[in-house]
KELUM-670390 format. One record per residue (C-alpha): x, y, z; chain; residue in three letters; residue number from 1. Coordinates in nm, 4 decimals. Layout:
BEGIN
<atom><X>X</X><Y>Y</Y><Z>Z</Z><marro>A</marro><kolba>Ala</kolba><torti>NUM</torti></atom>
...
***
This chain:
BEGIN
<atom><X>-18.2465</X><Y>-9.8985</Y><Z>-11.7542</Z><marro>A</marro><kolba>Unk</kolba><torti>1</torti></atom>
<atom><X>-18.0488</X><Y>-9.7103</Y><Z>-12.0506</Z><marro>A</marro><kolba>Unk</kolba><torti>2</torti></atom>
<atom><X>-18.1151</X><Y>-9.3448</Y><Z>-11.9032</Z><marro>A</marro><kolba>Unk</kolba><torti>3</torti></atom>
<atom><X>-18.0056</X><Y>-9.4868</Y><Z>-11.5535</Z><marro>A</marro><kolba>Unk</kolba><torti>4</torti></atom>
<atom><X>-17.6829</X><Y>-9.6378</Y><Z>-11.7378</Z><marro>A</marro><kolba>Unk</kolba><torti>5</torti></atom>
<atom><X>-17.6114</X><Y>-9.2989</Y><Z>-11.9167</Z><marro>A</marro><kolba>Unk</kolba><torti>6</torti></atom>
<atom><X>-17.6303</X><Y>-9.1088</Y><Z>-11.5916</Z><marro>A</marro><kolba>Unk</kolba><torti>7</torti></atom>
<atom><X>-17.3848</X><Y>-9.3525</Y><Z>-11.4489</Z><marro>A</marro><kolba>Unk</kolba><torti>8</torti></atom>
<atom><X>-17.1423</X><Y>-9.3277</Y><Z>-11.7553</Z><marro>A</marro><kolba>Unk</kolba><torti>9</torti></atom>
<atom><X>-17.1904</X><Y>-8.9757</Y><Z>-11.7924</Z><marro>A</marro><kolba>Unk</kolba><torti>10</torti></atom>
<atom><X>-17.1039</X><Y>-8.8847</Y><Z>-11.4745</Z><marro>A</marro><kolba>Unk</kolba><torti>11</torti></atom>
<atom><X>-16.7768</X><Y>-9.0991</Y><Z>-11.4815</Z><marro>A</marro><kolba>Unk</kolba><torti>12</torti></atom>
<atom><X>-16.8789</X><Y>-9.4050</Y><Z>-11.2604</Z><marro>A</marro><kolba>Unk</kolba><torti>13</torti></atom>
<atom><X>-16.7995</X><Y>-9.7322</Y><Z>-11.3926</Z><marro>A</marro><kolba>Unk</kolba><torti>14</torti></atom>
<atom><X>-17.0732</X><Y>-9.9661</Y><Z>-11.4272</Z><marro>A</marro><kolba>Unk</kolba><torti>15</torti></atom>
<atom><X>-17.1152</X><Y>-10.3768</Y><Z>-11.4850</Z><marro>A</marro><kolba>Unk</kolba><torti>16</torti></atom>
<atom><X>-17.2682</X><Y>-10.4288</Y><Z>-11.8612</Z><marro>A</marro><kolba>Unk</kolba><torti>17</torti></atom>
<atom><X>-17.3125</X><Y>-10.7385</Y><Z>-12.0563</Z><marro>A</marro><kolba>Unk</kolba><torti>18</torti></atom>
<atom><X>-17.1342</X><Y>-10.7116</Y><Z>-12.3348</Z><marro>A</marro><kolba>Unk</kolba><torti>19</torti></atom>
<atom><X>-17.1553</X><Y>-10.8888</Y><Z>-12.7193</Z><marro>A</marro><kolba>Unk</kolba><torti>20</torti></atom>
<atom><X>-16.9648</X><Y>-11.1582</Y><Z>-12.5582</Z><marro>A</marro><kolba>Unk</kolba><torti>21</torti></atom>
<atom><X>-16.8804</X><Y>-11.1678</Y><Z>-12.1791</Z><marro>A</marro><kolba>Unk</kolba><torti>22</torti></atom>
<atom><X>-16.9825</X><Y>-10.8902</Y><Z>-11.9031</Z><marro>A</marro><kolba>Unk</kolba><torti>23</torti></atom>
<atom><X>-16.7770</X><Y>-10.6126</Y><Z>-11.9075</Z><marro>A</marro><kolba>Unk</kolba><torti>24</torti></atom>
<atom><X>-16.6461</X><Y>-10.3208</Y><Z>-11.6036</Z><marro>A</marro><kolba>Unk</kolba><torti>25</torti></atom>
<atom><X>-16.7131</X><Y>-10.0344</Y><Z>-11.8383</Z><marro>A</marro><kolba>Unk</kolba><torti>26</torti></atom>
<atom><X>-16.5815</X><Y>-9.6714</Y><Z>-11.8244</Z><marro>A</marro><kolba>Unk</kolba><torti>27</torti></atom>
<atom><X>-16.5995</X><Y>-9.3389</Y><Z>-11.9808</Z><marro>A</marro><kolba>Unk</kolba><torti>28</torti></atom>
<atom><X>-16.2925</X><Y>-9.2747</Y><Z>-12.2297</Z><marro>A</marro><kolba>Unk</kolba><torti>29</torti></atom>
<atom><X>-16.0897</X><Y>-9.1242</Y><Z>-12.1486</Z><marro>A</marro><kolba>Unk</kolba><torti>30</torti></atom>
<atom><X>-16.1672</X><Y>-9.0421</Y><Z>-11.7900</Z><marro>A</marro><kolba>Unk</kolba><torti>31</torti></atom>
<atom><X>-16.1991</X><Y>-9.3568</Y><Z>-11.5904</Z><marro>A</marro><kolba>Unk</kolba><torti>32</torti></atom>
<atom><X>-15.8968</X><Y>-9.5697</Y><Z>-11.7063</Z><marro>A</marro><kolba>Unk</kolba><torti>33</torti></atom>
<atom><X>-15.7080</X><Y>-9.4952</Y><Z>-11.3469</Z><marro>A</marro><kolba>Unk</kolba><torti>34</torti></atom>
<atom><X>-16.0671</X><Y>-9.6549</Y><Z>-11.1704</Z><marro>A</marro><kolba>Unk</kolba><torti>35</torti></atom>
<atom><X>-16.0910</X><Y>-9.9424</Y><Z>-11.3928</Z><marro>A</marro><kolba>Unk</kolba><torti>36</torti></atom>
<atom><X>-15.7466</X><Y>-10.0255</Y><Z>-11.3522</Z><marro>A</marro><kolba>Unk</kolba><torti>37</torti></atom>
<atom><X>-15.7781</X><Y>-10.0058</Y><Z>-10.9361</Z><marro>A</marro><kolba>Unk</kolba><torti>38</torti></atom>
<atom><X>-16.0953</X><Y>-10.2016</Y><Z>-10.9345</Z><marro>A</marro><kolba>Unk</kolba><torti>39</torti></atom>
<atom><X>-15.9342</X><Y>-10.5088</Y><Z>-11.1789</Z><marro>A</marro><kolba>Unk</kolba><torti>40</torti></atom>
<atom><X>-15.5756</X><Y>-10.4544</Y><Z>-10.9636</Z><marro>A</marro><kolba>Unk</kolba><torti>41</torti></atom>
<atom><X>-15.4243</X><Y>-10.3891</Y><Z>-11.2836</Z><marro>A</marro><kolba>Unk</kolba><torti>42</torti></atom>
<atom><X>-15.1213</X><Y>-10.1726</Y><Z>-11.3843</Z><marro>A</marro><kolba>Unk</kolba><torti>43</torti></atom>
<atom><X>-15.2587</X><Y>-9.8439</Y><Z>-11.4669</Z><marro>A</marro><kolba>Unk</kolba><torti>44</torti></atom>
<atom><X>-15.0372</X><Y>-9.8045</Y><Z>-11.7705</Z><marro>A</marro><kolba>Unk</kolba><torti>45</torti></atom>
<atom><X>-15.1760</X><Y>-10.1016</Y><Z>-11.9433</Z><marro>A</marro><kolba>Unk</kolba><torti>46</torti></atom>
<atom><X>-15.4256</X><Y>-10.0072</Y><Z>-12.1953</Z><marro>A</marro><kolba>Unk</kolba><torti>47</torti></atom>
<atom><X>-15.8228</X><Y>-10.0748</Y><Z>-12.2472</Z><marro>A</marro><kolba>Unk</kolba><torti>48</torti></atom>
<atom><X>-15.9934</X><Y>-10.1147</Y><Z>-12.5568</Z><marro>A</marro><kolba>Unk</kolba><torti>49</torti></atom>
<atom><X>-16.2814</X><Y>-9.8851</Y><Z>-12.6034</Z><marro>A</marro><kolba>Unk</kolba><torti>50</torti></atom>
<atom><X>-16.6389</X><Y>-9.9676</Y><Z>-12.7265</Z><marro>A</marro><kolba>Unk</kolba><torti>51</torti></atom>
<atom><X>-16.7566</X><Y>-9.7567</Y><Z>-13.0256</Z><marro>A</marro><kolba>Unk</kolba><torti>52</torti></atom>
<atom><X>-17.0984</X><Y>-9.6227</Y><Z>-13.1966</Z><marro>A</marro><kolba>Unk</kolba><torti>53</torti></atom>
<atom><X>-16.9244</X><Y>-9.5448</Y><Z>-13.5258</Z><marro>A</marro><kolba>Unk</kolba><torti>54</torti></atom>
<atom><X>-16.6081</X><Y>-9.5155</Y><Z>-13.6874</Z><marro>A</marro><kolba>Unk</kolba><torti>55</torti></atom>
<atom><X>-16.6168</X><Y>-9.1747</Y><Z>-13.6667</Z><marro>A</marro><kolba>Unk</kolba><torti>56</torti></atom>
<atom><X>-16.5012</X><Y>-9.1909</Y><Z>-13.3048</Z><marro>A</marro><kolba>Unk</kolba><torti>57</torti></atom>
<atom><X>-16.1579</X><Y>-9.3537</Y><Z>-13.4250</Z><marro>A</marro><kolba>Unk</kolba><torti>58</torti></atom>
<atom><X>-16.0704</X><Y>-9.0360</Y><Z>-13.5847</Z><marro>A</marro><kolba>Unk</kolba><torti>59</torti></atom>
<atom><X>-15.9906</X><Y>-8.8634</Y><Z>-13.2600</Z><marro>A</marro><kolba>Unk</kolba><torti>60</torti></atom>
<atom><X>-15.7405</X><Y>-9.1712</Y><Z>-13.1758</Z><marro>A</marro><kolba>Unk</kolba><torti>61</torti></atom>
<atom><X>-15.6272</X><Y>-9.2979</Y><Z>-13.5538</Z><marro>A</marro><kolba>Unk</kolba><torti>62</torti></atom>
<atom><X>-15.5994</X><Y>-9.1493</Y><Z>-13.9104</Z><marro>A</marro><kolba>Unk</kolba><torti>63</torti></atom>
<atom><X>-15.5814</X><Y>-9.5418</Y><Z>-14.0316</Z><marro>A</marro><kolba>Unk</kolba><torti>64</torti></atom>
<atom><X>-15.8348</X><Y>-9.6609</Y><Z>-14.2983</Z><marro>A</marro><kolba>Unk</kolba><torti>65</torti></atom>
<atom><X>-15.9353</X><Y>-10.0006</Y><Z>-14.2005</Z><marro>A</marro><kolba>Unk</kolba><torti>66</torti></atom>
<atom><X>-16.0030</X><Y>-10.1903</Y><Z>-14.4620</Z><marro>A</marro><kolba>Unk</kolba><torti>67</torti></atom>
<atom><X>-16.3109</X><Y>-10.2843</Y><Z>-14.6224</Z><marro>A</marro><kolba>Unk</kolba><torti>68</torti></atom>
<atom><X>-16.2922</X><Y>-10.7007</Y><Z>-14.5481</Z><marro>A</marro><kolba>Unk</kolba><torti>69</torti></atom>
<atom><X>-16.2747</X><Y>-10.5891</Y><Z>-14.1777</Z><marro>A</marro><kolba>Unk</kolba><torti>70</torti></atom>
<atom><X>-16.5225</X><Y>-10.2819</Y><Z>-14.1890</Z><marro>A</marro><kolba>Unk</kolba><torti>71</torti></atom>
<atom><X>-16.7708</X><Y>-10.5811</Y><Z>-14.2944</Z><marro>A</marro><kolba>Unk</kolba><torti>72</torti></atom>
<atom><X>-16.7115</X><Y>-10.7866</Y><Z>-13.9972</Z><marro>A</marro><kolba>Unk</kolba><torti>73</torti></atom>
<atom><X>-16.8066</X><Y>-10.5088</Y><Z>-13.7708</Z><marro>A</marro><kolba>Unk</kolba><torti>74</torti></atom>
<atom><X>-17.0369</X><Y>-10.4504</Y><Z>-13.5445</Z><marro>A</marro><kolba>Unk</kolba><torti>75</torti></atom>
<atom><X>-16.9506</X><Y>-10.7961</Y><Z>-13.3656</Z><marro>A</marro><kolba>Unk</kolba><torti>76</torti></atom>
<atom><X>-16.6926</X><Y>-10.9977</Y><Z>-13.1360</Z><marro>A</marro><kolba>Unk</kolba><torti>77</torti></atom>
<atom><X>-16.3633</X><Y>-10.8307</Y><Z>-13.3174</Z><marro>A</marro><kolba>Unk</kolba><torti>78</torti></atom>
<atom><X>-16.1218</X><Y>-10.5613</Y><Z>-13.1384</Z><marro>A</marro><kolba>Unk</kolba><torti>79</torti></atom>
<atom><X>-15.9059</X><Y>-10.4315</Y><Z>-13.3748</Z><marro>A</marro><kolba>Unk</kolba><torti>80</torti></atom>
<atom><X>-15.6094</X><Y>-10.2957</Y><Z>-13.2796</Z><marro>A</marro><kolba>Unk</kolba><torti>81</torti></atom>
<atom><X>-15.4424</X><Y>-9.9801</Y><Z>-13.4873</Z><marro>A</marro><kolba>Unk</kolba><torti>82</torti></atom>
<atom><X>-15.1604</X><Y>-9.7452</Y><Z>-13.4766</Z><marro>A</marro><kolba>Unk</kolba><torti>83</torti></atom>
<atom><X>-15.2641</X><Y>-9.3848</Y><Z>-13.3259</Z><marro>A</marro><kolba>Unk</kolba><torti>84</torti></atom>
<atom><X>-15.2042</X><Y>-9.0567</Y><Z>-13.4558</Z><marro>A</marro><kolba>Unk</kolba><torti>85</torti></atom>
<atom><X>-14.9603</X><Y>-9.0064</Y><Z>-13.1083</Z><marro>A</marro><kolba>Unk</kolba><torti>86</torti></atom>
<atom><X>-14.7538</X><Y>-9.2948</Y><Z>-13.1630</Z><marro>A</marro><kolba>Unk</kolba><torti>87</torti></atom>
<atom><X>-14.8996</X><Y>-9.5570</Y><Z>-12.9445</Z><marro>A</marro><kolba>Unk</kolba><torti>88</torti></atom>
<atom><X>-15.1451</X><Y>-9.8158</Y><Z>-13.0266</Z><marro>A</marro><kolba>Unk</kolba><torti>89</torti></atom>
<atom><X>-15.5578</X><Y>-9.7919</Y><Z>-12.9659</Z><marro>A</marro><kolba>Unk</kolba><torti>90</torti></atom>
<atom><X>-15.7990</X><Y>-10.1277</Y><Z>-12.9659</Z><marro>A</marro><kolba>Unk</kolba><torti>91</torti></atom>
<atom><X>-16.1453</X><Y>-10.0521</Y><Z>-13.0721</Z><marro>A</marro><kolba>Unk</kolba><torti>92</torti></atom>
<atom><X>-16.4632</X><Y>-10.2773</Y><Z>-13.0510</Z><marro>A</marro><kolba>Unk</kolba><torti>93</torti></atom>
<atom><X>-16.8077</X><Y>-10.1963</Y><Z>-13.2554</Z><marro>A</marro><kolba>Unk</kolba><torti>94</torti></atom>
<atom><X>-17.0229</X><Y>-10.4307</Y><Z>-13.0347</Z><marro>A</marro><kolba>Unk</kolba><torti>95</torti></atom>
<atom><X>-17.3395</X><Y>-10.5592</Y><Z>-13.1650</Z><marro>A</marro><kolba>Unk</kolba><torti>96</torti></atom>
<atom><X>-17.6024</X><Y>-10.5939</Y><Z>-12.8501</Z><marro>A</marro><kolba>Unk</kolba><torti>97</torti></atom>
<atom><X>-17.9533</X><Y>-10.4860</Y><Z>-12.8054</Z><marro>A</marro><kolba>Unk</kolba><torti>98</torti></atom>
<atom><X>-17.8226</X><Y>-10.2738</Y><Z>-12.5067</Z><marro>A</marro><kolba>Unk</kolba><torti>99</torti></atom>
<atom><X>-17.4463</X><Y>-10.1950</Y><Z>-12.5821</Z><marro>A</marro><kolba>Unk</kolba><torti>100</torti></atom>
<atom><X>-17.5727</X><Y>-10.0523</Y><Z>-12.9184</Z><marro>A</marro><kolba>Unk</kolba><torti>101</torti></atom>
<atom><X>-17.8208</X><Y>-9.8061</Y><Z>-12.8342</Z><marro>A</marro><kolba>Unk</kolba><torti>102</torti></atom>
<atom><X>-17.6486</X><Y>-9.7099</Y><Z>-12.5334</Z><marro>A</marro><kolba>Unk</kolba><torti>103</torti></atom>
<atom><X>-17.3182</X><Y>-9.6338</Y><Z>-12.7001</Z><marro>A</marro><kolba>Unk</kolba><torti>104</torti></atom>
<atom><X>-17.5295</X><Y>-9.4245</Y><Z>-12.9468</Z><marro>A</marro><kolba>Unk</kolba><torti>105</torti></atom>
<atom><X>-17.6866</X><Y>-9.2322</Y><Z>-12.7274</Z><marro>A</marro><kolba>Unk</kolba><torti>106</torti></atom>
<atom><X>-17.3600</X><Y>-9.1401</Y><Z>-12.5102</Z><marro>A</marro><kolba>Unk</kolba><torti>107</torti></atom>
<atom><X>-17.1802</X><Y>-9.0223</Y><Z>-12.8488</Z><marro>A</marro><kolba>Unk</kolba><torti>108</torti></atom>
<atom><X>-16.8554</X><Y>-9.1227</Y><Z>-12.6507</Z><marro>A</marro><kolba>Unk</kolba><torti>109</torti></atom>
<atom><X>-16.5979</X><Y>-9.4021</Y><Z>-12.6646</Z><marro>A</marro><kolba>Unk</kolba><torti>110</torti></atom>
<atom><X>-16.6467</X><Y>-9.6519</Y><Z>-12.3350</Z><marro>A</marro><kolba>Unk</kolba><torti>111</torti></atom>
<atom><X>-16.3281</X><Y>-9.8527</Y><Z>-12.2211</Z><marro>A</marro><kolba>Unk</kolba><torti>112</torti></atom>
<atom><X>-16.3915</X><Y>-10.1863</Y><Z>-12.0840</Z><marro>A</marro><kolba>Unk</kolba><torti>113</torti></atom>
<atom><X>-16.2600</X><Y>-10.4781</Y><Z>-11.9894</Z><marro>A</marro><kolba>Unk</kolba><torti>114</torti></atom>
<atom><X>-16.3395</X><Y>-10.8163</Y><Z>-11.8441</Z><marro>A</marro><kolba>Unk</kolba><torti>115</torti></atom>
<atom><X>-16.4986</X><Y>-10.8657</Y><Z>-11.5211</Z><marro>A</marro><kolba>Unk</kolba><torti>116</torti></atom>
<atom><X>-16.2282</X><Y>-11.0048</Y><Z>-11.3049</Z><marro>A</marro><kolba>Unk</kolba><torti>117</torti></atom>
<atom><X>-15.9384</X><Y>-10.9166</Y><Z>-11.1193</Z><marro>A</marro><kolba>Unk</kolba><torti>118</torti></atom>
<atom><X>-15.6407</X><Y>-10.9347</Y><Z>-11.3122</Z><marro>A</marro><kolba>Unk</kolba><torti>119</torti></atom>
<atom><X>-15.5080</X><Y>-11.2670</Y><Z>-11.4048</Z><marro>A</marro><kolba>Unk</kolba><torti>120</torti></atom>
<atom><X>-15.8372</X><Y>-11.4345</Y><Z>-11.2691</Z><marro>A</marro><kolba>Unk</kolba><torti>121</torti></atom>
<atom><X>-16.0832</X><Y>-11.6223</Y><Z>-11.5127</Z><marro>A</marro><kolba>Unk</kolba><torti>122</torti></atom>
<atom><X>-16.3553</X><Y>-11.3500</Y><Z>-11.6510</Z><marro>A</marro><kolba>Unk</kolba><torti>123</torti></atom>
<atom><X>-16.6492</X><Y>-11.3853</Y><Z>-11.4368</Z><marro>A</marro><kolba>Unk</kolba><torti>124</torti></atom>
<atom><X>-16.9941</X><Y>-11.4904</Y><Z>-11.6180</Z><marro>A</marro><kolba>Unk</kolba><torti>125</torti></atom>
<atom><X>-17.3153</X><Y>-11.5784</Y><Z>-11.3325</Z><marro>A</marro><kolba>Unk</kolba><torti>126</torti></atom>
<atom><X>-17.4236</X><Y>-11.2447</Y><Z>-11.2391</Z><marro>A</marro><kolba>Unk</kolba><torti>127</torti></atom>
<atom><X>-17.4666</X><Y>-11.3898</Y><Z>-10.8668</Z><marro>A</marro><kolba>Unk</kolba><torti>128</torti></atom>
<atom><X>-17.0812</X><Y>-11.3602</Y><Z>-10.8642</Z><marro>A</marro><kolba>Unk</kolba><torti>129</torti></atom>
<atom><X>-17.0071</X><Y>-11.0667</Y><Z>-11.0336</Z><marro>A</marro><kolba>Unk</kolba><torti>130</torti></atom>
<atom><X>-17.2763</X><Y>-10.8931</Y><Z>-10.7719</Z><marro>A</marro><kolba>Unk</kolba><torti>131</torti></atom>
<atom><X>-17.0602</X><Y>-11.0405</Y><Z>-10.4902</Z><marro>A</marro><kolba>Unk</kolba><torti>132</torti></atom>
<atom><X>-16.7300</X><Y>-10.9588</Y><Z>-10.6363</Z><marro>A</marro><kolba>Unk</kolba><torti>133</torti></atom>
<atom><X>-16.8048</X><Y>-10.5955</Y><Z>-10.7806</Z><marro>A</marro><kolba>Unk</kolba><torti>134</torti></atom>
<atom><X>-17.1188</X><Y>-10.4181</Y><Z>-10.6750</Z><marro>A</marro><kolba>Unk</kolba><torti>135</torti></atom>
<atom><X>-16.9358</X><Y>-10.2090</Y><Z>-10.4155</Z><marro>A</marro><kolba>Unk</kolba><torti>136</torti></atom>
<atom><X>-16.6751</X><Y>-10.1116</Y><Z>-10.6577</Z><marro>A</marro><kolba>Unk</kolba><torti>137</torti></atom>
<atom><X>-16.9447</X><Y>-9.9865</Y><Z>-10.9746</Z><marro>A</marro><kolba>Unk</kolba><torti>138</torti></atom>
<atom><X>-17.1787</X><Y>-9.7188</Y><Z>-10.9769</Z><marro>A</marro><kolba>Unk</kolba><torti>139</torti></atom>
<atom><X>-17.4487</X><Y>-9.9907</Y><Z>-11.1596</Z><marro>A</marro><kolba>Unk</kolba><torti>140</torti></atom>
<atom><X>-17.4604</X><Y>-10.3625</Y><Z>-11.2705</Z><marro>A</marro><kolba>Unk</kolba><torti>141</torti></atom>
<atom><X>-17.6927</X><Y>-10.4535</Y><Z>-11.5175</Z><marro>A</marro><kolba>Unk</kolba><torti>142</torti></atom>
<atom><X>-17.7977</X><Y>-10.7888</Y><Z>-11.5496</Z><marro>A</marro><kolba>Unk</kolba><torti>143</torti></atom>
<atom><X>-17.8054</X><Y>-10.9729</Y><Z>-11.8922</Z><marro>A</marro><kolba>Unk</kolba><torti>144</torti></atom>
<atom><X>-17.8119</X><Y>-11.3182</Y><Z>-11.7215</Z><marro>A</marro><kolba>Unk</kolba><torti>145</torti></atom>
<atom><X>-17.5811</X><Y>-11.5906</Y><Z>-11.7166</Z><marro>A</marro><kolba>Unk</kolba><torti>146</torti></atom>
<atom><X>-17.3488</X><Y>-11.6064</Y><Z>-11.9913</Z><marro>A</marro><kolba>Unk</kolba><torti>147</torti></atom>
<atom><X>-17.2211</X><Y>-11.9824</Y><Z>-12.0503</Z><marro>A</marro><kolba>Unk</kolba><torti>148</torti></atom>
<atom><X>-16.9284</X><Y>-12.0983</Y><Z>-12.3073</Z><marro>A</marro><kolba>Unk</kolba><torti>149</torti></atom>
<atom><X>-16.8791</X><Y>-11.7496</Y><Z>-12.4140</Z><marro>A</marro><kolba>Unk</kolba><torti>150</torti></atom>
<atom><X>-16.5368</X><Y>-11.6278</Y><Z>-12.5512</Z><marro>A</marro><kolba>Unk</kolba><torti>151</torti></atom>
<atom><X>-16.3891</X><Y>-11.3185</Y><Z>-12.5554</Z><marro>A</marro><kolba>Unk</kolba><torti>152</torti></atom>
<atom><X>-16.3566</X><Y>-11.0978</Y><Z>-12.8847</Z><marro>A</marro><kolba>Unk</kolba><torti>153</torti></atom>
<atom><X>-16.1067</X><Y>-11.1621</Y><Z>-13.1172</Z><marro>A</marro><kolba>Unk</kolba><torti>154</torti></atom>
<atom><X>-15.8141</X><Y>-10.9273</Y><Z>-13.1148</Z><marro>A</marro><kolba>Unk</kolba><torti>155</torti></atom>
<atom><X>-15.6375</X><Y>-10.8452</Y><Z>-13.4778</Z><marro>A</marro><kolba>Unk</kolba><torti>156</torti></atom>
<atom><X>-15.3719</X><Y>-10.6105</Y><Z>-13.4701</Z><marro>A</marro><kolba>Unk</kolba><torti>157</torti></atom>
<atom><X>-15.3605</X><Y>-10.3458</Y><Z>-13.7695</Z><marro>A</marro><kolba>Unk</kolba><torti>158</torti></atom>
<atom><X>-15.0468</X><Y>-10.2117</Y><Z>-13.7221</Z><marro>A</marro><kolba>Unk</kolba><torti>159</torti></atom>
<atom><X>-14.8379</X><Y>-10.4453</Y><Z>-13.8997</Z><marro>A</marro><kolba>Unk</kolba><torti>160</torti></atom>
<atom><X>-14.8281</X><Y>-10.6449</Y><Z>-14.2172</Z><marro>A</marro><kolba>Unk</kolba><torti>161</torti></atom>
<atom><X>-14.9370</X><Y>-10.9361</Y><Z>-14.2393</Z><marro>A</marro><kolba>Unk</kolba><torti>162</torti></atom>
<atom><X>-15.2288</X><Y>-10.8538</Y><Z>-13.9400</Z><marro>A</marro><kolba>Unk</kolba><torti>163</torti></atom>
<atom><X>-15.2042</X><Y>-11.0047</Y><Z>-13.6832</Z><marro>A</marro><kolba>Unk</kolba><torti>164</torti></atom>
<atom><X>-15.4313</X><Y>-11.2263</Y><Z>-13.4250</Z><marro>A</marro><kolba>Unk</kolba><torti>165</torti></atom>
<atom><X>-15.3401</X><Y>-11.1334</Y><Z>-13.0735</Z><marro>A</marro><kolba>Unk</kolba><torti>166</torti></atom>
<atom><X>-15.6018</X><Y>-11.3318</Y><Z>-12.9131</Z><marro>A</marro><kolba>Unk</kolba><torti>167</torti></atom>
<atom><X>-15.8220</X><Y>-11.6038</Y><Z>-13.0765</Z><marro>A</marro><kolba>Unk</kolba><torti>168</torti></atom>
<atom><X>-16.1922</X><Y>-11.5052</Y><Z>-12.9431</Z><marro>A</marro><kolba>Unk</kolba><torti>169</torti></atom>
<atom><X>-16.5652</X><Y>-11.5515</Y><Z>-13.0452</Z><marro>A</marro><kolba>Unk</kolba><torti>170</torti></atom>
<atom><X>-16.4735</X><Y>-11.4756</Y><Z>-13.4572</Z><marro>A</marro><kolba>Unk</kolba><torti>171</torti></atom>
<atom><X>-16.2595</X><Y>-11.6579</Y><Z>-13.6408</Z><marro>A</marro><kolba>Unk</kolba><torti>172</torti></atom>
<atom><X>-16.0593</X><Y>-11.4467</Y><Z>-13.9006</Z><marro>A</marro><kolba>Unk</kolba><torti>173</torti></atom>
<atom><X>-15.9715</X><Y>-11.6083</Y><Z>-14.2612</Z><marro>A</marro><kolba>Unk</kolba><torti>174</torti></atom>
<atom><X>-15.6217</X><Y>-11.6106</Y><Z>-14.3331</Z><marro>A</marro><kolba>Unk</kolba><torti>175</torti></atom>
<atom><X>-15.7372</X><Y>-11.3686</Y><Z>-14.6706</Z><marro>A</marro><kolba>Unk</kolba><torti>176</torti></atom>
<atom><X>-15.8341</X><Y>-11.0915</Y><Z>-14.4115</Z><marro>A</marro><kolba>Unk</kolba><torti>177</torti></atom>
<atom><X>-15.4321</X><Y>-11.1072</Y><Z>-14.2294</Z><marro>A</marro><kolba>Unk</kolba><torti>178</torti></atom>
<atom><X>-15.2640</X><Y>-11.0933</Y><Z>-14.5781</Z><marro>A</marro><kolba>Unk</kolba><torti>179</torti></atom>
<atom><X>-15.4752</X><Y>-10.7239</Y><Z>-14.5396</Z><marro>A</marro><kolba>Unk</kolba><torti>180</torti></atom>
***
């Protein structure tokens, strides 16, 4: 399953993954934001967060030093959003999964992703449905089962002081960690 996956990814198709916290249409980064963005009937000039191995790969984006209080609640259900190095903004997410992980480490490149749903819709979590919704449109779906009650990560944005939450998800952030 994770060599099929990296073939997929590698060769720039999207494919269906289940994610830390909900399923997710997921992308090589750069390459496939204009896909992604066609298959969710999103603007194309709205951005994706990208799933990471390491922190090394925020280099490329961002020359910000994320503190230590947040470095400790990664890998896990937290996107952080920071300021980029060519004035716009870049969301990041260090997922911890038994899949996700080892597969992001053994592409060595930042995936985007997103929810699976078309924009504005609910994210969809019964693989039955995602299968009927999106299996034309991916190059692979991998099924992690049904995921029930989930949430969504938490979104903090960096880029200001105090941080801010952008989206309440799966972790909850103390009010010590926005004072930065």
């Amino acid at each position: 399953m994770l060599v099929k996956t990296i073939e997929c990814l590698t060769g720039n198709n999207l494919a269906i993954l289940p994610c830390d916290t909900i399923y997710g249409i997921c992308g090589k980064a750069p390459d496939t934001a204009q896909e992604i963005a066609r298959v969710k009937g999103r603007h194309p000039e709205k951005p994706f967060l990208m799933l990471i191995h390491s922190i090394d790969q925020i280099k490329a984006f961002s020359d910000f030093i994320i503190p230590e209080k947040i470095m400790k609640l990664w890998p896990g259900a937290l996107t952080l959003i920071l300021p980029g190095k060519d004035g716009n903004t870049y969301a990041f997410r260090r997922p911890q999964h038994d899949f996700l992980g080892p597969l992001l480490k053994a592409l060595d490149f930042p995936l985007f992703s997103t929810s699976v749903n078309k924009e504005g819709e609910a994210p969809l979590n019964k693989i039955d449905m995602i299968i009927a919704h999106f299996e034309d449109q991916v190059g692979l779906v991998i099924e992690g089962g049904e995921i029930t009650d989930a949430k969504a990560s938490t979104i903090l944005d960096l880029c200001s002081h105090p941080y801010k939450i952008v989206r309440q998800g799966e972790l909850v952030i103390s009010e010590d960690i926005l004072k930065g």
